[in-house]
N, C-alpha and C positions, 0 to 999 in steps of 0.2 A: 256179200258185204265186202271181201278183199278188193271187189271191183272196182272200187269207192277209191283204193289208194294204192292205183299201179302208178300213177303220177306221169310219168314220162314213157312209159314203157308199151313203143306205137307198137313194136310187133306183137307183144304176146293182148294187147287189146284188140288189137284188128286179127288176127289169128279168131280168137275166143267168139268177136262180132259177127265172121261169119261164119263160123262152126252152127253157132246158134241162133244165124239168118234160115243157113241150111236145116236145121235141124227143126223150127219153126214150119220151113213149107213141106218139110217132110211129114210133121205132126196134122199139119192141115191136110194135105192128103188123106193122109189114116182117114182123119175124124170124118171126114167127108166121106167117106169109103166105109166106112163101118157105121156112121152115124145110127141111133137110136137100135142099137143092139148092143150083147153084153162088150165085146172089147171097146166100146166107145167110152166105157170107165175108164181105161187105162189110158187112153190116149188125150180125153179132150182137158181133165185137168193140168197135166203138164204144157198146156199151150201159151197161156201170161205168164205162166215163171219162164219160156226159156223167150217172149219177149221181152220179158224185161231185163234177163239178163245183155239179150240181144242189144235193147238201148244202152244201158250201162257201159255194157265194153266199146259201142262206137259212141257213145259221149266221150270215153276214157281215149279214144285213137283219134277224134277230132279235136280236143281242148278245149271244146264246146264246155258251158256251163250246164251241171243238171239243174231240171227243170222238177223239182223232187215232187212238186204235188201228183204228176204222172206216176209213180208208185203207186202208192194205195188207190190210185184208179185204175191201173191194172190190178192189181189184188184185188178190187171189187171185183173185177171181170174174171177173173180164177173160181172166189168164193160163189157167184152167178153160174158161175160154167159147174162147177159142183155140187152145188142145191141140187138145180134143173136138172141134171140126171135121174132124180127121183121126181114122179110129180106131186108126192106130197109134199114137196120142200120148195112150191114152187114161191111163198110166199117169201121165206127168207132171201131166196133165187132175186126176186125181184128188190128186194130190202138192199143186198149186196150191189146190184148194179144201181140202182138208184144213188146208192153212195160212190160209186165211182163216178155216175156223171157230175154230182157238185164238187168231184174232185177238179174231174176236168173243167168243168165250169167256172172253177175259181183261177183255174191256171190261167185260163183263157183272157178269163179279164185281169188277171195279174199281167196280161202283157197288150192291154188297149192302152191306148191315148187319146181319150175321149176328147177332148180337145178338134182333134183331126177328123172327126167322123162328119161327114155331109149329112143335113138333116134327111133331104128327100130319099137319098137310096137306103138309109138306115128306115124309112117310114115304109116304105115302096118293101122291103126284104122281111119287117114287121108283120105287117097285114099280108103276106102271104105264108109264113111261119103262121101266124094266127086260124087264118082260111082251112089251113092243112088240119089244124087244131077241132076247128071246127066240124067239118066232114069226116076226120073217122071217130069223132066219137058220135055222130048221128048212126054213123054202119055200125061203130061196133059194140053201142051200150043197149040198142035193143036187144031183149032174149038173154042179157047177164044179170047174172044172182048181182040186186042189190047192195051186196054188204064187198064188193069189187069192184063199184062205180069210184069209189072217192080213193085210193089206193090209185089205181090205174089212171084215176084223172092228175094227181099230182107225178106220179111217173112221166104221163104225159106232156107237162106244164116242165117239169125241170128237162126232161133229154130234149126238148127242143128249145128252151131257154140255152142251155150246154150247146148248143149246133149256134144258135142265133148268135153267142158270144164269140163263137169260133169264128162268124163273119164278120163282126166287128173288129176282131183281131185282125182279119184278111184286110180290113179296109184300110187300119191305119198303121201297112207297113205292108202293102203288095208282093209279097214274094211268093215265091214258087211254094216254100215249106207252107206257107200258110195258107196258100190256098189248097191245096194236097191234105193238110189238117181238114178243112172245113169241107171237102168231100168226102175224109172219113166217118165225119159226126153227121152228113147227110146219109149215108150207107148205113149210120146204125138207125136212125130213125126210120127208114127201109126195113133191115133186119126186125127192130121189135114194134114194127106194125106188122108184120106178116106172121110175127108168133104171136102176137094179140088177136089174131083171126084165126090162129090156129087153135092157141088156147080155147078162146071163149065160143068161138063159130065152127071150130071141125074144119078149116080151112087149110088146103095143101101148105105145108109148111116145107117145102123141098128146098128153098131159097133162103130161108132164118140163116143156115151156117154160110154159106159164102160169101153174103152179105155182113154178116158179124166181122168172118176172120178179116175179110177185107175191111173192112173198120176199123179194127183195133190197132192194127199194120199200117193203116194209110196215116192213120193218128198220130203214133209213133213217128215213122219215116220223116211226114212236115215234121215234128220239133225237132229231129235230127241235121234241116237243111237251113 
């Protein structure tokens, strides 16, 4: 919280942002490297606390405004990252990230100007977000316990609703940060369709973590630029 009111104070914020840029890909490391054994406890929850600090301190060195709904959608992504360590907590796991994407989801459109948006490529990006909708839930709702169709189908409906706003965002203000966002939220919908075939199908899930941490990261970095 101190980080909230170094005010002016560029060195000891940019110091701090990349201690725990560094500290960040160090973590990812670990987590990759240990994944789904015991020291993967110790390392993968500390991974959104020290990106958030990470954003905080380089909001705080650039004088950028924070963008505060990205909190608690990285604290979704902690509370996610810490269920799923156990699979019996996979449900709250899922509850937790669900609420981080209508975090980001709101942020997202807290920064359109609908106004600006072209009908056709907003139709044209629609109906392929939709298509994609379409196809893995024909792979992946065969052979799942009924009572994780309607759950998993609204998971599915908002993290790609959260991705599709993030385009919208891209459209009506072209920049580099925002487009670097809107291939974070395509990375995570990557990430949790391969744990969705992990989960429910027995499917090689070796790819869920790099596609995640790069997610979470690329998401962050755009609102940083």
């Amino acid at each position: 919280v101190s980080l909230l009111f170094w005010g002016g104070d560029f060195e000891m914020a940019l110091c701090v942002s990349i201690l725990s840029l560094a500290c960040f890909c160090i973590l990812s490391v670990l987590e990759l490297r240990f994944h789904q054994t015991e020291k993967e406890r110790f390392f993968k929850p500390l991974l959104m606390p020290v990106l958030i600090v990470f954003y905080l301190s380089s909001v705080s060195a650039s004088g950028r405004e924070i963008r505060y709904l990205l909190i608690p959608a990285l604290i979704g992504g902690f509370l996610g990252d810490t269920f799923l360590l156990r699979e019996e907590y996979f449900i709250p796991g899922l509850l937790s990230f669900l609420a981080g994407h209508i975090f980001y989801l709101i942020d997202f459109w807290r920064n359109i100007k609908v106004s600006w948006l072209r009908p056709i490529p907003v139709i044209v990006i629609f109906m392929i977000y939709f298509l994609y909708m379409i196809l893995v839930v024909q792979k992946l709702f065969p052979g799942m316990d009924p009572r994780a169709k309607a759950p998993v189908s609204l998971y599915i409906g908002v993290i790609l609703a959260m991705s599709f706003s993030s385009y919208l965002m891209y459209m009506t203000g072209k920049t580099s940060g925002r487009m670097i966002t809107w291939a974070g939220t395509m990375l995570f919908i990557v990430s949790d369709t391969i744990l969705s075939f992990q989960v429910f199908h027995k499917k090689s899930g070796t790819w869920v973590m790099p596609t995640y941490l790069a997610a979470q990261f690329l998401i962050v970095l755009g609102a940083l630029m």
